[in-house]
Backbone as CSV, one residue per row, in Angstrom:
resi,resn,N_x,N_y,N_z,CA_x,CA_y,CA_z,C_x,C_y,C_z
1,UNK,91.510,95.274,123.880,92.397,94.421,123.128,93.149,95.255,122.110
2,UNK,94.225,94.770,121.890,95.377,95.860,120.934,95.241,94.801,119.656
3,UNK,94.239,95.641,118.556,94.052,94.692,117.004,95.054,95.822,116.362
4,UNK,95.963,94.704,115.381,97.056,95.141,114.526,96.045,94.895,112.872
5,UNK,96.218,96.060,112.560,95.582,95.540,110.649,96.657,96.481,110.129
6,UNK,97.048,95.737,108.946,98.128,96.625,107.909,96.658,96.863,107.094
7,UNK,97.572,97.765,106.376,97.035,98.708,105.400,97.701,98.822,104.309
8,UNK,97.289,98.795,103.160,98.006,98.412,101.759,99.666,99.224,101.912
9,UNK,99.570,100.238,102.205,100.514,101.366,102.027,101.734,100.980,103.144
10,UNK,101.225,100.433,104.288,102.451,99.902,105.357,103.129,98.643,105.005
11,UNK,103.299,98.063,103.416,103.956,97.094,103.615,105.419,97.737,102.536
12,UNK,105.221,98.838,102.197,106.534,99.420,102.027,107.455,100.042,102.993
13,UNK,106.504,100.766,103.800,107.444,101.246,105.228,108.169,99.861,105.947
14,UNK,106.790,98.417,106.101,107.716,97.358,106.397,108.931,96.899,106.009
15,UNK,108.835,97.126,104.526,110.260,96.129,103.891,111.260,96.773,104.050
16,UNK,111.424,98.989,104.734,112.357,99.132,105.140,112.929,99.333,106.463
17,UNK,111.863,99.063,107.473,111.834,98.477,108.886,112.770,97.104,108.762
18,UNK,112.158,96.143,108.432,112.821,95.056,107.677,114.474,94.998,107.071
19,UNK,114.555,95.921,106.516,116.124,95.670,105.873,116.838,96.412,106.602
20,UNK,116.410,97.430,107.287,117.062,98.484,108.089,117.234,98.225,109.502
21,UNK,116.634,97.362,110.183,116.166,96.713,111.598,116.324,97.813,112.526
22,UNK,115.318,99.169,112.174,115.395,100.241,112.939,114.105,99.966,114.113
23,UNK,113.068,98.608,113.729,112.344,98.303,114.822,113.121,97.644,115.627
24,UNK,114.157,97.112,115.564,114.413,95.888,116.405,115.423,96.518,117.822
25,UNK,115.120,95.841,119.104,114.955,96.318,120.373,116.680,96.173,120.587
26,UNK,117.646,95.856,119.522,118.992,96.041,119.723,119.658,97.578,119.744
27,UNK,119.143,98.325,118.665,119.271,99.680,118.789,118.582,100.648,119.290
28,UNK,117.684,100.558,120.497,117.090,101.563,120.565,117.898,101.539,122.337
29,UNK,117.828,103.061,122.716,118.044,103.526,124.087,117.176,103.362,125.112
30,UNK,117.773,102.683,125.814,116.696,102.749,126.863,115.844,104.202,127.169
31,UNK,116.381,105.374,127.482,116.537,106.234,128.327,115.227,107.245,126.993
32,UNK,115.482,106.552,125.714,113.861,107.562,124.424,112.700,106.829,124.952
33,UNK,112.603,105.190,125.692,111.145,104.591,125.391,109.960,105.445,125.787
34,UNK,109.993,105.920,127.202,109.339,106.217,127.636,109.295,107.845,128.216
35,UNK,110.230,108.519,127.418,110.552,110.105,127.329,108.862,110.909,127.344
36,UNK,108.280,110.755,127.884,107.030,111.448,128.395,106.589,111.188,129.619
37,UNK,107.513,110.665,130.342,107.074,110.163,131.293,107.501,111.302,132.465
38,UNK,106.924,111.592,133.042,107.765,112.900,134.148,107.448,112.784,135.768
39,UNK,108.555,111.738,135.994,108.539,111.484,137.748,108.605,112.747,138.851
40,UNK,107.924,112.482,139.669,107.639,114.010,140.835,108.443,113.461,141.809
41,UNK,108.589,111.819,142.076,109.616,111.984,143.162,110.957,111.002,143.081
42,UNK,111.479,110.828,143.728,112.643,109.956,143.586,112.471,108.317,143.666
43,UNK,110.900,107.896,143.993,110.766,106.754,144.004,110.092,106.341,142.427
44,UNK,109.430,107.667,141.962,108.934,107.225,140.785,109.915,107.182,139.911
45,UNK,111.378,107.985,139.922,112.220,108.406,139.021,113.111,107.153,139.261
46,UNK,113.308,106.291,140.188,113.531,105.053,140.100,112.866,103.922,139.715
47,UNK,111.586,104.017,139.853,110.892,102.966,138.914,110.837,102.880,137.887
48,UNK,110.898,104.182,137.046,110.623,104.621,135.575,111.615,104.324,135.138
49,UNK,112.763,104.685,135.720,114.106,104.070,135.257,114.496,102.739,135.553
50,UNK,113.899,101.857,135.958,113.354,100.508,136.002,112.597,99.828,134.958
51,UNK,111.762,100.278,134.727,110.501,100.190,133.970,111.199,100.668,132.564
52,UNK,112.075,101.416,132.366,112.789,101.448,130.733,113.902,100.714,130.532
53,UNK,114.820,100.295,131.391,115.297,99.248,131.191,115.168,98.129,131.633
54,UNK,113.968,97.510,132.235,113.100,96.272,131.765,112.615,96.038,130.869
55,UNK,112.089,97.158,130.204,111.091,97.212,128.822,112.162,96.740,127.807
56,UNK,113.373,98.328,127.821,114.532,97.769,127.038,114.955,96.132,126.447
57,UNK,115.118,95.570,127.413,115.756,94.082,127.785,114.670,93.111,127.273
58,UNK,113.366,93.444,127.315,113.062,92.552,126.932,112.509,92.897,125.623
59,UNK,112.528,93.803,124.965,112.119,94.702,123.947,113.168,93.602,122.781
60,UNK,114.412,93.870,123.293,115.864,93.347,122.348,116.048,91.917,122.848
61,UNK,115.072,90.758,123.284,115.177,89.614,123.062,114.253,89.078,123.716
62,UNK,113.215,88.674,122.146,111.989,88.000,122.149,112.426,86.577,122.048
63,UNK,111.823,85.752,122.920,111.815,84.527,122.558,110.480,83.847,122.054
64,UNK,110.197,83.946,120.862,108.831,83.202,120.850,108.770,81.573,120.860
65,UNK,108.067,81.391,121.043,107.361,80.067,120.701,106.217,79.782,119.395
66,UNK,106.927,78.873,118.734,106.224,78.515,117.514,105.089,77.637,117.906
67,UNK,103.810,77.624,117.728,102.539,76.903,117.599,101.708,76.899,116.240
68,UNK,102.902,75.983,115.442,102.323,76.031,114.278,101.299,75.171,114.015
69,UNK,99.916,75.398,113.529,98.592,74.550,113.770,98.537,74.034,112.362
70,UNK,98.588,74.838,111.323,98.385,74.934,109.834,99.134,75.787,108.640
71,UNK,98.677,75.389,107.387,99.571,76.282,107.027,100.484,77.655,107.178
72,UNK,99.922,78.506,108.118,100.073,79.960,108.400,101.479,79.389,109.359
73,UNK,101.980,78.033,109.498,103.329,77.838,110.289,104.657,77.580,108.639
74,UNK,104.386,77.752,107.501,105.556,77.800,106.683,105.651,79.311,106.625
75,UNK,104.589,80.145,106.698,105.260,81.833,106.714,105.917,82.168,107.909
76,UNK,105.565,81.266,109.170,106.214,81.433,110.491,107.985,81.272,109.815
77,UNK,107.817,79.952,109.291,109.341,79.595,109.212,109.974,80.285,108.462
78,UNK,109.530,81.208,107.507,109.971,82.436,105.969,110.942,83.358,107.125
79,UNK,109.681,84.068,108.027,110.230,84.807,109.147,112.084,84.245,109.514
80,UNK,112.357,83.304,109.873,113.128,82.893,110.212,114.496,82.829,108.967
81,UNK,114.050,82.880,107.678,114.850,82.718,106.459,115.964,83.711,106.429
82,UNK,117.089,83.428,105.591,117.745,85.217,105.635,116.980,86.199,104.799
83,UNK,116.039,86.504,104.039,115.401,87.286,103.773,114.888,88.384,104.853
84,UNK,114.773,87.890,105.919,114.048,88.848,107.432,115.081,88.716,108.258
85,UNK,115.457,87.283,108.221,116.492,87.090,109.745,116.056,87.196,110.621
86,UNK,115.843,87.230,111.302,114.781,87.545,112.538,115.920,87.685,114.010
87,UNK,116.836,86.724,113.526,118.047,86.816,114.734,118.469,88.004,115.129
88,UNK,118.601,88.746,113.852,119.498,90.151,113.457,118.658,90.679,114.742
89,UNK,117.385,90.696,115.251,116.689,91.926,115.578,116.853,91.259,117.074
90,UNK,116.797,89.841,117.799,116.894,89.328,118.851,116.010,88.589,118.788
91,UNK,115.328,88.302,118.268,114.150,87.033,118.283,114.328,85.294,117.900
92,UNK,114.592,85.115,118.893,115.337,83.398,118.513,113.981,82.480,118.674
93,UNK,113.606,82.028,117.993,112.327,80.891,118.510,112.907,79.725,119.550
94,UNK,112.293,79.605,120.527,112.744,78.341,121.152,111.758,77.119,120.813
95,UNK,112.396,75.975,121.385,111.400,74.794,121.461,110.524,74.680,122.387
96,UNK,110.934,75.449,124.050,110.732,75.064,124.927,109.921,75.933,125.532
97,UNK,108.551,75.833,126.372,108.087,77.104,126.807,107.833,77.629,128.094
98,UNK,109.368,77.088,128.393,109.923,77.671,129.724,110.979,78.267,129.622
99,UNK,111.222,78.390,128.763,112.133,79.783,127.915,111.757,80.685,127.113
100,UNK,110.659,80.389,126.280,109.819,81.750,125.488,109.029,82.765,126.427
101,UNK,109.065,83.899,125.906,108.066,84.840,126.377,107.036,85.314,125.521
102,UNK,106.961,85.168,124.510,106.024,85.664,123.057,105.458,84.421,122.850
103,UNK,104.176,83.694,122.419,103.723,82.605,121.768,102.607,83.371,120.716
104,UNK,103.356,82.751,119.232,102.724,82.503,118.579,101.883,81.292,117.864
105,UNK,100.737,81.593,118.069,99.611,81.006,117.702,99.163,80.799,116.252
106,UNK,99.523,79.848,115.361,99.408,79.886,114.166,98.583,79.079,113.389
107,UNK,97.187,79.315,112.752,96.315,78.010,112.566,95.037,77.738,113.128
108,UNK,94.787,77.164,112.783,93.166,76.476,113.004,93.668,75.975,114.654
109,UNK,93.025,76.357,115.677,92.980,75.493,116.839,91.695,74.943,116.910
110,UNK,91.705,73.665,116.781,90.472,72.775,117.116,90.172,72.391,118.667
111,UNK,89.105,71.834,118.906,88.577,71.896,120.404,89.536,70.789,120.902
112,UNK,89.547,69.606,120.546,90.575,68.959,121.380,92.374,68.963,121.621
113,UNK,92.773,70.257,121.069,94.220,70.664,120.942,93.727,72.054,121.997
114,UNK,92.766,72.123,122.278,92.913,73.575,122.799,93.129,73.647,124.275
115,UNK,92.791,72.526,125.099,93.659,72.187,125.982,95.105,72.053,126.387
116,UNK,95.656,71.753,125.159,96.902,71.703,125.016,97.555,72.839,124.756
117,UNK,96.921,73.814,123.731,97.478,75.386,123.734,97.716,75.901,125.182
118,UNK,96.435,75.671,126.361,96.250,76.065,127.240,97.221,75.914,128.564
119,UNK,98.272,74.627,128.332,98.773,74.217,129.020,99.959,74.882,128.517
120,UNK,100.578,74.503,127.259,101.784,75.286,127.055,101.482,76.757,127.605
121,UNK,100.599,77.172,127.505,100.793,79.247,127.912,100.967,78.806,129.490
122,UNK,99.895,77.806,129.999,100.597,78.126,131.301,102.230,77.540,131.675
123,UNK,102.592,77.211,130.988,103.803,76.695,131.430,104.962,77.938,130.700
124,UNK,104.770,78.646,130.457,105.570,80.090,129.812,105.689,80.755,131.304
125,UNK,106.645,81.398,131.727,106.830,81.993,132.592,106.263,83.614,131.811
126,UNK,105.915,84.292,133.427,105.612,85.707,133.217,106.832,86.662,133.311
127,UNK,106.629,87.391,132.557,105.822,88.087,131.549,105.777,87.573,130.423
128,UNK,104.476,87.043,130.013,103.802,86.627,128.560,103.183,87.162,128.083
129,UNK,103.449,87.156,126.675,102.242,87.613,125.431,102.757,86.650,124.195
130,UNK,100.824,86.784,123.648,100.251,85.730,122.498,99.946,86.634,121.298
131,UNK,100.561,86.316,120.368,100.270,86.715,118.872,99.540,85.525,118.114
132,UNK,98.108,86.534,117.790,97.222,85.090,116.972,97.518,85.450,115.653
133,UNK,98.005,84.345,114.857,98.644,84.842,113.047,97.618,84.028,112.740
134,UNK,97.044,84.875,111.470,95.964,84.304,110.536,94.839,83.781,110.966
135,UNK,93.467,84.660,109.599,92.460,84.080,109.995,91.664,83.272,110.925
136,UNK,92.360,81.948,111.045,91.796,80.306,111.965,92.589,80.950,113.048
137,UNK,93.064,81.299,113.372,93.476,81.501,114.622,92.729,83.023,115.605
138,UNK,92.669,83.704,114.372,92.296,84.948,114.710,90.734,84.616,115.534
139,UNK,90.105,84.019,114.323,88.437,83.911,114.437,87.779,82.631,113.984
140,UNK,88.407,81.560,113.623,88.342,80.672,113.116,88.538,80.549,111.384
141,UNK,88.681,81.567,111.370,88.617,81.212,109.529,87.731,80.523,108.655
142,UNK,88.432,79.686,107.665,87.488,79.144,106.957,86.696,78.306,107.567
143,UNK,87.332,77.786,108.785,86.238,76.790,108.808,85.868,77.243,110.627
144,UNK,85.247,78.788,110.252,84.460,79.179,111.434,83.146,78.263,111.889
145,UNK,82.369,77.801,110.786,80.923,77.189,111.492,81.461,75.496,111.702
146,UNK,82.306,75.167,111.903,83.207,73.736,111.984,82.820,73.119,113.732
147,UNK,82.166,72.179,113.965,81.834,71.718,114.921,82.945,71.631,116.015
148,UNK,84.109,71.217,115.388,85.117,70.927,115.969,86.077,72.243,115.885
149,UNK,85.828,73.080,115.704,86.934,74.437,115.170,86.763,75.324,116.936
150,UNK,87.946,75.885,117.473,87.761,77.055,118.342,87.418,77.933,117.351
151,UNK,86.339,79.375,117.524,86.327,80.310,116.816,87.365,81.391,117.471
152,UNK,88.728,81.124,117.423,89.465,82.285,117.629,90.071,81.939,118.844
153,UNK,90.997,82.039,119.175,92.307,81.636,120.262,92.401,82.638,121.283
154,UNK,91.866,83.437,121.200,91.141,84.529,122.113,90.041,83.876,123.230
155,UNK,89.381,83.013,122.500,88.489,82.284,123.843,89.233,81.608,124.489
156,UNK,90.628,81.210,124.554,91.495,80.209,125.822,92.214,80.550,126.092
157,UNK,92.853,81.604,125.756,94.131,82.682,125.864,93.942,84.517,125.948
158,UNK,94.316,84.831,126.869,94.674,86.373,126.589,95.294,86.871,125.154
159,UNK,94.860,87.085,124.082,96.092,87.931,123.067,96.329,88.965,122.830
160,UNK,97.374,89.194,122.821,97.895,90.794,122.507,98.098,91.423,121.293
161,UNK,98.343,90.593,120.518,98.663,91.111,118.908,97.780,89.998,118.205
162,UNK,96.787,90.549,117.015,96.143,90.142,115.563,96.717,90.259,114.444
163,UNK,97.020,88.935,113.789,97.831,89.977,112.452,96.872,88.554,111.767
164,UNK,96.201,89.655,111.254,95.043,89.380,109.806,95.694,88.443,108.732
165,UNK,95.296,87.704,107.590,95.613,87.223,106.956,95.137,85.637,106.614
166,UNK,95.467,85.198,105.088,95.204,83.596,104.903,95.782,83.256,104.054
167,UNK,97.229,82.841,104.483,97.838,82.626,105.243,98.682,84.368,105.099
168,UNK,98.788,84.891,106.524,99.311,86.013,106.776,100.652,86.248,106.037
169,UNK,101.578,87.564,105.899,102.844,86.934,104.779,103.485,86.979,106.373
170,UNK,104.940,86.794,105.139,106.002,87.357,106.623,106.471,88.566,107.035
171,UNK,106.514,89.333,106.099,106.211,90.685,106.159,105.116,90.940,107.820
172,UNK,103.750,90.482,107.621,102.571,91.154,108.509,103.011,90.230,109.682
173,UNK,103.650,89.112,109.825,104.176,89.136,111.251,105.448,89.438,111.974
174,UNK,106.437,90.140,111.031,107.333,91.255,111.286,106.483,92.343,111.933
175,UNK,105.696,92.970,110.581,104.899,93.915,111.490,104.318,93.948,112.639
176,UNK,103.973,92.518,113.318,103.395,92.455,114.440,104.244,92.122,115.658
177,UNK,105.463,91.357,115.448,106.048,91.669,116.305,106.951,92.920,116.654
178,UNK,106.596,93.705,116.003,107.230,95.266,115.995,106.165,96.188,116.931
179,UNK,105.123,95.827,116.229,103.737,96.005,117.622,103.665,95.955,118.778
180,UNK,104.347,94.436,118.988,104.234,93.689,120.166,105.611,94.204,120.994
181,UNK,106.758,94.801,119.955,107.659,95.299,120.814,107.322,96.713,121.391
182,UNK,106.723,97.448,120.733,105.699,98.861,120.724,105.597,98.883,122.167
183,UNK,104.772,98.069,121.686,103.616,97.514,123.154,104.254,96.999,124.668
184,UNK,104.965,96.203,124.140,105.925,95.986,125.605,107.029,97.502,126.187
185,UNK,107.494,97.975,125.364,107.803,99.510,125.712,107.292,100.423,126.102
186,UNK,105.712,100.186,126.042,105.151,101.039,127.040,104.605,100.373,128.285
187,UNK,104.934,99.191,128.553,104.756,98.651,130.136,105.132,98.986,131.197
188,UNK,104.435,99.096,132.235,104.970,99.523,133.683,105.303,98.132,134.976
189,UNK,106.164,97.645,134.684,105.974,96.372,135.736,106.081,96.441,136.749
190,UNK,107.033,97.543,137.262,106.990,97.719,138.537,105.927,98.780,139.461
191,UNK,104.675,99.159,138.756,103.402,99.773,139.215,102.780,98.548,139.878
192,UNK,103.361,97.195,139.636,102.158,96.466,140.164,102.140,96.891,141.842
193,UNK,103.615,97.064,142.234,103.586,97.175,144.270,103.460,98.098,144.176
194,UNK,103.949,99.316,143.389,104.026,100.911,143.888,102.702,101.268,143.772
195,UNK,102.546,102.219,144.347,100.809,103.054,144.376,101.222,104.002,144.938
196,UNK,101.135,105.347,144.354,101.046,106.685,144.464,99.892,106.984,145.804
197,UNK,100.280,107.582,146.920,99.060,107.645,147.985,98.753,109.379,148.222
């Protein structure tokens, strides 16, 4: 599992990630993501060059999905403020989650909503990934020994990104979807048919 924790000292590098939008998947080249990569033949040197501008493309427009459970969904909406903008970088939230590819998970999921988390992810087309924001979502939070509480959104979902917190700022889920763009830049999608023999 890929766990994201800031560290006191990364929320200054954030705020100029942040004002500078040197994370965001509009300016970067396809052709730097994956510059270690060194194809031997002409089928790999076409995939790879596949595989960076797929990554590219979807790197520079996240669609998440908001699953706001609890409070940790008004820092969701900060994200969205002109303070971050979030547009600037390509990240539009949709309503719908047959148009998102990112779901964030925000909040206490209790046992009888967790069916329902379960259904929206399946109804996200692939390629998906889940960001769990804050505590209750992470692990249950405060109210981990809660009869009715999931301990952590990880038991009904695959997640890819943790971003710690109670209630997380907006800052640490900038940082995480900067992670999560990280992270999708080093994907190989088209390895699933190819196999080296």
């Amino acid at each position: 599992m890929f766990r994201t924790r800031l560290a006191q000292g990364e929320y200054a590098n954030l705020r100029q990630l942040v004002s500078s939008g040197q994370e965001g998947g509009q300016r970067n080249h396809p052709a730097a993501l994956t510059a270690d990569v060194k194809p031997s033949s002409v089928v790999e040197y076409a995939l790879t060059t596949f595989d960076q501008l797929a990554n590219w493309s979807r790197n520079g427009s996240m669609w998440p999905l908001t699953f706001a459970l609890a409070c940790c969904g008004i820092e969701m909406m900060h994200v969205s403020m002109p303070r971050y903008d979030q547009d600037r970088l390509g990240i539009i939230f949709r309503a719908s989650p047959r148009q998102a590819d990112v779901m964030i998970v925000a909040g206490t999921v209790t046992n009888k909503m967790a069916p329902a988390v379960r259904q929206v992810y399946d109804q996200m087309p692939e390629p998906r990934w889940v960001i769990s924001m804050g505590s209750c979502a992470n692990g249950g939070g405060y109210y981990h020994y809660s009869y009715s509480v999931v301990r952590g959104v990880d038991r009904i979902l695959p997640v890819d990104i943790y971003v710690p917190g109670c209630p997380p700022t907006a800052e640490a889920l900038m940082y995480g979807i900067f992670q999560l763009q990280r992270k999708i830049r080093g994907n190989r999608p088209s390895r699933i048919w190819y196999r080296k023999k």
